[in-house]
LUMVEXDO-966041 format. One record per residue (C-alpha): residue number from 1; chain; x, y negated, z. Coordinates in Angstrom, 2 decimals. Layout:
% residues N
<pos->NUM; unit->A; u->X; v->Y; w->Z>
...
END
This chain:
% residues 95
<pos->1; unit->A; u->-30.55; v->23.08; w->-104.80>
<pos->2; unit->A; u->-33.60; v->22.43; w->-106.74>
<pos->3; unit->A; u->-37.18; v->22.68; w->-104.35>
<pos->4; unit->A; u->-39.26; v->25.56; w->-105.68>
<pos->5; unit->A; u->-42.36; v->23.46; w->-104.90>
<pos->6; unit->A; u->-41.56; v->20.80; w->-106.94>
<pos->7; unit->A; u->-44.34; v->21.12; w->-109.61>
<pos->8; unit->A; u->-42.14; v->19.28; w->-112.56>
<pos->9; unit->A; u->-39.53; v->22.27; w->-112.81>
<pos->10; unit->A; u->-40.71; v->25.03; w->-114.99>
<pos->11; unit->A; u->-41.73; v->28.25; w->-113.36>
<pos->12; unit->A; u->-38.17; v->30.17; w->-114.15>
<pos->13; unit->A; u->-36.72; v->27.33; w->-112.33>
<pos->14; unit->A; u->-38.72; v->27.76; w->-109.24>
<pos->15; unit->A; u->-38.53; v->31.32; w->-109.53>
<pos->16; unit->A; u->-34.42; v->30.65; w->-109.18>
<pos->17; unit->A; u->-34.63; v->28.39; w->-106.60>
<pos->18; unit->A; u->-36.76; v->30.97; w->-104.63>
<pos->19; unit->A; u->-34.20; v->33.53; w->-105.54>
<pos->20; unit->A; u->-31.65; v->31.52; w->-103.81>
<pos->21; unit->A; u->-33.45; v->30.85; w->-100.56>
<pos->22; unit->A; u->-33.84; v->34.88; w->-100.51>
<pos->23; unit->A; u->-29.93; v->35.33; w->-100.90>
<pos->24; unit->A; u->-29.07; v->32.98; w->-98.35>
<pos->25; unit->A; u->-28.12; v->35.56; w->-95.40>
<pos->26; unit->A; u->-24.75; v->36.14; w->-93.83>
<pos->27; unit->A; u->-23.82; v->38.70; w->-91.75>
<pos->28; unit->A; u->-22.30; v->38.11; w->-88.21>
<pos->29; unit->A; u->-19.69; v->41.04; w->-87.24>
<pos->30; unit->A; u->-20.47; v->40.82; w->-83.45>
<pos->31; unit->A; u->-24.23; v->41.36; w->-84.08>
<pos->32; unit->A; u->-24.73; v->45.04; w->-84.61>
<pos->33; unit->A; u->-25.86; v->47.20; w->-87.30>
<pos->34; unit->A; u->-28.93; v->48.50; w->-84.94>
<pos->35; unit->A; u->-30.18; v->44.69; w->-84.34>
<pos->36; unit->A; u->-30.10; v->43.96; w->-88.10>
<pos->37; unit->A; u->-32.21; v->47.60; w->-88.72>
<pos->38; unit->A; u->-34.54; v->46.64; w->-85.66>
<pos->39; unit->A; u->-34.97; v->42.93; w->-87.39>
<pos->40; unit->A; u->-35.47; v->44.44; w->-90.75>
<pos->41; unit->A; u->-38.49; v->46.66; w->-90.05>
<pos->42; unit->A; u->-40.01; v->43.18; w->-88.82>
<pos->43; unit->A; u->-39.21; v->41.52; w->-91.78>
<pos->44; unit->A; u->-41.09; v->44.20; w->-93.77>
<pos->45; unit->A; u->-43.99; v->44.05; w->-91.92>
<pos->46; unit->A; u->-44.39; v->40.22; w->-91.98>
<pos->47; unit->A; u->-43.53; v->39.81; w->-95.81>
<pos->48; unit->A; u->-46.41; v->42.83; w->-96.25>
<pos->49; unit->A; u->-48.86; v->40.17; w->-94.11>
<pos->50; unit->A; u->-47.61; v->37.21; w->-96.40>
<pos->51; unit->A; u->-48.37; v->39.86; w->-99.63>
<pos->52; unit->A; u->-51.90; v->40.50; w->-98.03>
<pos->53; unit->A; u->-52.65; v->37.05; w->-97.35>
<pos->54; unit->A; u->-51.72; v->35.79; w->-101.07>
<pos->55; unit->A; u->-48.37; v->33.66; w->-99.66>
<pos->56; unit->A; u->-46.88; v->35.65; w->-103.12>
<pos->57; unit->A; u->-43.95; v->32.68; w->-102.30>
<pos->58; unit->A; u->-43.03; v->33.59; w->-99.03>
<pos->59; unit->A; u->-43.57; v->37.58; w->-99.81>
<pos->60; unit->A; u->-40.84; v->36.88; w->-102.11>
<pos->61; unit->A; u->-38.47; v->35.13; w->-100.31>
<pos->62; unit->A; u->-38.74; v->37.69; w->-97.33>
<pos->63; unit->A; u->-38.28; v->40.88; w->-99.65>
<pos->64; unit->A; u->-35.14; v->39.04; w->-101.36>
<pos->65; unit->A; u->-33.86; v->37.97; w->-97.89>
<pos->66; unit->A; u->-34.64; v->41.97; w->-97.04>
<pos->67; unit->A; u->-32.60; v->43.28; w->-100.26>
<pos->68; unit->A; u->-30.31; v->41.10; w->-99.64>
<pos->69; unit->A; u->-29.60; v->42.23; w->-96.34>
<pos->70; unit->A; u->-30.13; v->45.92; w->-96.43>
<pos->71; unit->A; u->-28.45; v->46.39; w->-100.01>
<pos->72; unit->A; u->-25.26; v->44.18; w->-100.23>
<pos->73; unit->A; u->-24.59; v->43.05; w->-97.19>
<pos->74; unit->A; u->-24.97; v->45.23; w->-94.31>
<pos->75; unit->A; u->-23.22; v->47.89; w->-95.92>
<pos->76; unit->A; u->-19.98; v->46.00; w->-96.07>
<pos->77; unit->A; u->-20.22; v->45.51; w->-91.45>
<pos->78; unit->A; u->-17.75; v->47.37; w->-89.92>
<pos->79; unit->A; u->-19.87; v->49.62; w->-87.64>
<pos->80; unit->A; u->-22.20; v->50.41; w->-90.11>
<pos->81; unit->A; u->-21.15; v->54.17; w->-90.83>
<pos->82; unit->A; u->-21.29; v->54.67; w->-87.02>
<pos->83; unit->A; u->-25.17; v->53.71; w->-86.91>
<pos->84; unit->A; u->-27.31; v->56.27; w->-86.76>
<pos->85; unit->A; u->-30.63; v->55.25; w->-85.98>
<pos->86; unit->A; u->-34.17; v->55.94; w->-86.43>
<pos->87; unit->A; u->-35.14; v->51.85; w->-87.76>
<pos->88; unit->A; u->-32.11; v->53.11; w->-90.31>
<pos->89; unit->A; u->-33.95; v->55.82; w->-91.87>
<pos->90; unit->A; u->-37.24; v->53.65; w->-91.86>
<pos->91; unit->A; u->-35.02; v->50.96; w->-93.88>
<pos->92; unit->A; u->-33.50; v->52.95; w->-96.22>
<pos->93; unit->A; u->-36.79; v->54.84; w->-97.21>
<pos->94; unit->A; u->-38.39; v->51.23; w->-97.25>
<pos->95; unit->A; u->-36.01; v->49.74; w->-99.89>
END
């Protein structure tokens, strides 16, 4: 995998490589869905610092990780449905 800060690759290819440290999650079955919310409103907050500081590269990688997580994978856990939850509600109005 190319290095996104590897000034000779053009800025779309950073961009991708960026994209793919952001897509790198997997999702561990024994782990609930409550943990992952709890984690996730965390991960908000510190990618909002990173925006607010200017680290626009870590910003990125945390909201991807953050999409990631909340749109494609977590959905798919088994207990999902059965977590009800007020971090949920926080996520899903989040992203």
């Amino acid at each position: 995998m190319p290095d996104h800060t590897d000034v000779s690759l053009s800025p779309e290819e950073r961009v991708r490589a960026l994209s793919k440290l952001g897509c790198n999650i997997t999702i561990n079955e024994d782990i609930t869905p409550r943990r992952y919310f709890r984690s996730g409103v965390e991960m908000e907050r510190m990618a909002s610092v990173y925006l607010e500081e200017g680290n626009l590269e870590n910003a990125f990688v945390l909201y991807n990780k953050f999409i990631t997580l909340f749109v494609e994978k977590l959905p798919n856990h088994r207990d999902y449905q059965q977590c009800e939850i007020p971090e949920k509600q926080v996520i899903l109005k989040v992203g």
